[in-house]
C-alpha positions as a printed NumPy array, in Angstrom:
array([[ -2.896,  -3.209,   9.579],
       [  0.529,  -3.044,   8.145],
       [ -0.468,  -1.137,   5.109],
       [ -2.142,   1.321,   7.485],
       [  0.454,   1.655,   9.106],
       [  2.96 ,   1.963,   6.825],
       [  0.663,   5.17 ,   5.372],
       [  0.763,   6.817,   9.049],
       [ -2.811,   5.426,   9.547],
       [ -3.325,   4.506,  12.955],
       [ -6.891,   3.697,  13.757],
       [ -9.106,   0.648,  14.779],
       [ -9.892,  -1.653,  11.39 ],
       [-13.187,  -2.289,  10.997],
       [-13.622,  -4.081,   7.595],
       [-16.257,  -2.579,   5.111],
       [-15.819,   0.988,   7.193],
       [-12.284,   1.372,   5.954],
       [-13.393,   1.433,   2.319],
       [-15.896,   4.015,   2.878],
       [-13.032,   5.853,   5.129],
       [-10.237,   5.505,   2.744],
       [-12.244,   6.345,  -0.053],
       [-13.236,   9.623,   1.788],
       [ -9.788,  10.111,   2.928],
       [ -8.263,   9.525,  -0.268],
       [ -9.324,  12.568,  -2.227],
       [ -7.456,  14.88 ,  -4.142],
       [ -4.394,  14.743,  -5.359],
       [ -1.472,  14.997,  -2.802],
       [  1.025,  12.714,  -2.316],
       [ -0.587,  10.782,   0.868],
       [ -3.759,  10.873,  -0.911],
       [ -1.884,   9.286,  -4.013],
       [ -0.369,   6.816,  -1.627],
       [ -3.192,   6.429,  -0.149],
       [ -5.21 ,   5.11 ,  -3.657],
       [ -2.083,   3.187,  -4.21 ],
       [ -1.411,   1.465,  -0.731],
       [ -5.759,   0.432,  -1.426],
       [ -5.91 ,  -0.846,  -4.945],
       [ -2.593,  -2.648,  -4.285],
       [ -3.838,  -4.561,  -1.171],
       [ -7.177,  -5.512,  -2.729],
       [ -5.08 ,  -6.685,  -5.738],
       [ -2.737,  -8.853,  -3.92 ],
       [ -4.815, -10.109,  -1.783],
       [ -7.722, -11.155,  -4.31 ],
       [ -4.53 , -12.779,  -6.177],
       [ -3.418, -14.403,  -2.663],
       [ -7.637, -15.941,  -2.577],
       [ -7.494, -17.223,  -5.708],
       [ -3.782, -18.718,  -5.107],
       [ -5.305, -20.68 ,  -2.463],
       [ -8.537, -21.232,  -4.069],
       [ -7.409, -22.871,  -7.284],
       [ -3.819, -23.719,  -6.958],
       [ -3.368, -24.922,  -2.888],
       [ -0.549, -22.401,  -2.492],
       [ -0.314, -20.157,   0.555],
       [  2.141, -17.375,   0.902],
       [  3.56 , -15.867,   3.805],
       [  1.629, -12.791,   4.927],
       [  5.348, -10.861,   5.065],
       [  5.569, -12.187,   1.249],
       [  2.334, -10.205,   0.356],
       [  2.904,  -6.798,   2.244],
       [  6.753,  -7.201,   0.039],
       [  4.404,  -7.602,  -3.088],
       [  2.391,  -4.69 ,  -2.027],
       [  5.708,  -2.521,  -1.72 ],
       [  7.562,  -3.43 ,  -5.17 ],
       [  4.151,  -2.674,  -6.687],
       [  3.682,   0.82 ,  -4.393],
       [  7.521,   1.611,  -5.206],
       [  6.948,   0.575,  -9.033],
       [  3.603,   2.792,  -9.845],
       [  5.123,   5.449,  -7.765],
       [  8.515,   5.733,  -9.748],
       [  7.026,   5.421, -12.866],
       [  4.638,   7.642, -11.985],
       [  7.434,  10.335, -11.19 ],
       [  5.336,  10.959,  -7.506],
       [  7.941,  10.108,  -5.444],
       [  8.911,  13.618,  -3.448],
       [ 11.548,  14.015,  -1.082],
       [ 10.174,  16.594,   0.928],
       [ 10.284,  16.36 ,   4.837],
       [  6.965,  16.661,   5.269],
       [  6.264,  13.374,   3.681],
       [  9.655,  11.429,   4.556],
       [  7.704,   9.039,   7.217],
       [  5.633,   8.015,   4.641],
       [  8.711,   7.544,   1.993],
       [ 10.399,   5.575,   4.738],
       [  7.55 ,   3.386,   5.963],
       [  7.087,   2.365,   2.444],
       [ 11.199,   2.365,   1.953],
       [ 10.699,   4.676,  -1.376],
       [ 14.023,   5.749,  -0.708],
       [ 15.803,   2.266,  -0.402],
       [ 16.959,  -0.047,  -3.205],
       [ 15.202,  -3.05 ,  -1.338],
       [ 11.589,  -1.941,  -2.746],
       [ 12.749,  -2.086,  -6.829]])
């Protein structure tokens, strides 16, 4: 839900219908569309790594801990990428994911 929300997604979650929506709503090239891919590969990453943490090691981590992951890797692939854009129509998005802060690197 955080995630979501952090991409100006507000909707009910429903589990297996938000792949097939984000993956619909996730075309094309844009910046929230790139976000968008980003915000979804990252949170099935980190939280397949957060299963098998728990799985095979007995470690839990705070859920705040993983959405922080999600964000250094979301600010990381972003500025590498060279896709961050200051432009006012996306600034909600750069400040949910705080792009624009030196807490994310």
């Amino acid at each position: 839900m955080t995630v979501l929300a952090m991409c100006n997604i507000s909707r009910p979650i429903l589990p297996w219908v938000e792949v097939h929506w984000m993956t619909n709503h996730s075309r094309g090239h844009t910046f929230p569309a790139m976000v968008r891919k980003l915000a979804f590969a990252s949170s099935v990453y980190h939280i397949w790594m957060e299963r098998n943490r728990r799985s095979f090691k007995n470690l839990f981590l705070p859920v705040l801990d993983i959405i922080r992951k999600i964000r250094q890797d979301m600010g990381w692939k972003l500025l590498m990428s060279g896709k961050i854009q200051r432009r006012e129509m996306y600034h909600s998005i750069c400040i949910n994911w705080g792009f624009f802060s030196e807490d994310v690197l």
